[in-house]
N, C-alpha and C positions, 0 to 999 in steps of 0.2 A: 500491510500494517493496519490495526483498528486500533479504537480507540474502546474503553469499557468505561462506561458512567455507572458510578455510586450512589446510591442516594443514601442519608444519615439512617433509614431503617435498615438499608441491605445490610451496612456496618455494623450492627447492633449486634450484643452476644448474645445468642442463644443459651437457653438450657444444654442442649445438645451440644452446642459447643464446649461448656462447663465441664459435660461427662467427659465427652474426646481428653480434657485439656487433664484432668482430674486420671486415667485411666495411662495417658502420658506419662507423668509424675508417680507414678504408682514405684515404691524402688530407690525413688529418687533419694540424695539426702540435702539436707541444708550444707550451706560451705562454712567452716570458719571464718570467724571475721577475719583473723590474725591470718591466712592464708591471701598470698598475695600473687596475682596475675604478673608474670615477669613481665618487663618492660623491656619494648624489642626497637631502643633505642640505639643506634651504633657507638659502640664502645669507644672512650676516647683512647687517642694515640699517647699508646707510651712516652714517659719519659724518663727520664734518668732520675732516680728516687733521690743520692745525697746530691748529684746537681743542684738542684733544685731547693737544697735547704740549706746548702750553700749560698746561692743565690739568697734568700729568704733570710738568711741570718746576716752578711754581708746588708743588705741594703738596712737592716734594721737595727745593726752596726753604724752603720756610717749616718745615721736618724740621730743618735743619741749621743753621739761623741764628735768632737772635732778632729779633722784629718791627722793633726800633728802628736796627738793623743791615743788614736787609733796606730800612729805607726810605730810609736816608740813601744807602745804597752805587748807588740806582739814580736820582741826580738830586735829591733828596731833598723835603719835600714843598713846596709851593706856597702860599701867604698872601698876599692882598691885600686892601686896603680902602680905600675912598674916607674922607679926615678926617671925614666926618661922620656915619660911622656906626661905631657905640655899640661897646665891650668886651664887653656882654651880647648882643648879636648876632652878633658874629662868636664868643664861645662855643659857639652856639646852633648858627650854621653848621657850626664843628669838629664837635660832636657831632653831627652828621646829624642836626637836634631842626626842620629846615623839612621837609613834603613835599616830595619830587623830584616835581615835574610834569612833565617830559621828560627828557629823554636822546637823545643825539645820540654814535656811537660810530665816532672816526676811524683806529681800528686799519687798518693796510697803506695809507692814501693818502698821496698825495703832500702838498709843501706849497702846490702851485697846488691842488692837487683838495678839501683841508681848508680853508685859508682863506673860500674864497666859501659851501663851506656850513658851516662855522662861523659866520661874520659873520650867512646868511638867517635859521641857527636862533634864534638869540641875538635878533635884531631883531622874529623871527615869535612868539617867548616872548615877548619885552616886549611886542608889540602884541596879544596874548591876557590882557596882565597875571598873568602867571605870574611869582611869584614866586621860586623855586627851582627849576634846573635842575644835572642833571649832563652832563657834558664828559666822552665818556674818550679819552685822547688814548694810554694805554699808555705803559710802565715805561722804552720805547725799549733795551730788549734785542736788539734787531736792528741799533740801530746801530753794534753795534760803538766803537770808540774816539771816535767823535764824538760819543758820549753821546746823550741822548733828544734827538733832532733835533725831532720834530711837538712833545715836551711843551714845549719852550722856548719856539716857535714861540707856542705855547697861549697862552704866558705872558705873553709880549709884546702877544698880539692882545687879549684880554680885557683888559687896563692900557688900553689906548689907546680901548677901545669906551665912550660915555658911559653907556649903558644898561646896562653893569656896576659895582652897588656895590660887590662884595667877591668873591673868590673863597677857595676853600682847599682840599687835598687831602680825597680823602675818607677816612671810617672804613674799617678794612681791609674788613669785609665787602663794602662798597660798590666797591671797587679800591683803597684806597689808594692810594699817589703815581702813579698809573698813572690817575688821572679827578679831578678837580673838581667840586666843588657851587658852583653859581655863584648870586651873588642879582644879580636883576634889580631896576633901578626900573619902578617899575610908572606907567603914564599918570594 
């Protein structure tokens, strides 16, 4: 290993260097300003485009209006109950007080493509004896003037299926008017 010492004259540019530096550049062009050195920064990690503006619109929903406001003005919530089951149950169901043992989430399908697995899950829940499931069927904000199209849909399906004893919308945490806790009869 050495070491090399500089002194500020040896540093000094020459003429000759001038030429070298001049003869270098010969060819050469200026760059646009407007041209830009790409940045070889790591690309962030995808994410889900309407996720995300879902999210984004949701929170900046719930900014501006109060809860009871926001759940009527989107369809508003959901209750059913077969005659035979109790006032302290469907309490019980309101406050999201059964486990949810599945979930089944028909956000962007159709209503051929929702029904049939709607109807599997509901029928494959009962036949595991599961007790409580949720449905999210969404606030139907996409539909524009014909209001929540799938959560109607929801509404009508689950009434007509025998192996449903009650439904109701959920706690907001859970989605509120935009999913259902559904109670199964169990075999």
């Amino acid at each position: 290993m050495f070491t090399v010492h500089h002194s500020l004259k040896d540093l000094a540019v020459t003429d000759e260097d001038k030429d070298a530096f001049q003869k270098a550049m010969t060819g050469a062009k200026l760059l646009n300003a407007e041209v830009r050195v790409p940045d070889h920064k790591p690309k962030p990690k995808p994410r889900a485009k309407f996720a995300r503006a879902d999210e984004e619109a949701a929170l900046l929903e719930s900014l501006e209006d109060d809860i009871d406001s926001l759940e009527h003005g989107h369809g508003g919530a959901l209750h059913f109950h077969r005659q035979h089951v109790g006032r302290r149950t469907m309490r019980k169901l309101t406050r999201g007080g059964f486990s949810v043992q599945a979930e089944i989430d028909l956000h962007g399908m159709t209503l051929a493509e929702a029904k049939p697995r709607l109807r599997d899950f509901v029928q494959y829940s009962a036949d595991q004896n599961r007790l409580c499931v949720r449905v999210v069927h969404g606030k139907g904000l996409g539909s524009g003037e014909r209001g929540p199209v799938l959560k109607s849909a929801v509404n009508a399906w689950l009434r007509k299926w025998g192996n449903v004893l009650a439904f109701v919308s959920t706690r907001q945490v859970d989605g509120g008017t935009g999913a259902v806790y559904v109670l199964l009869q169990r075999d």
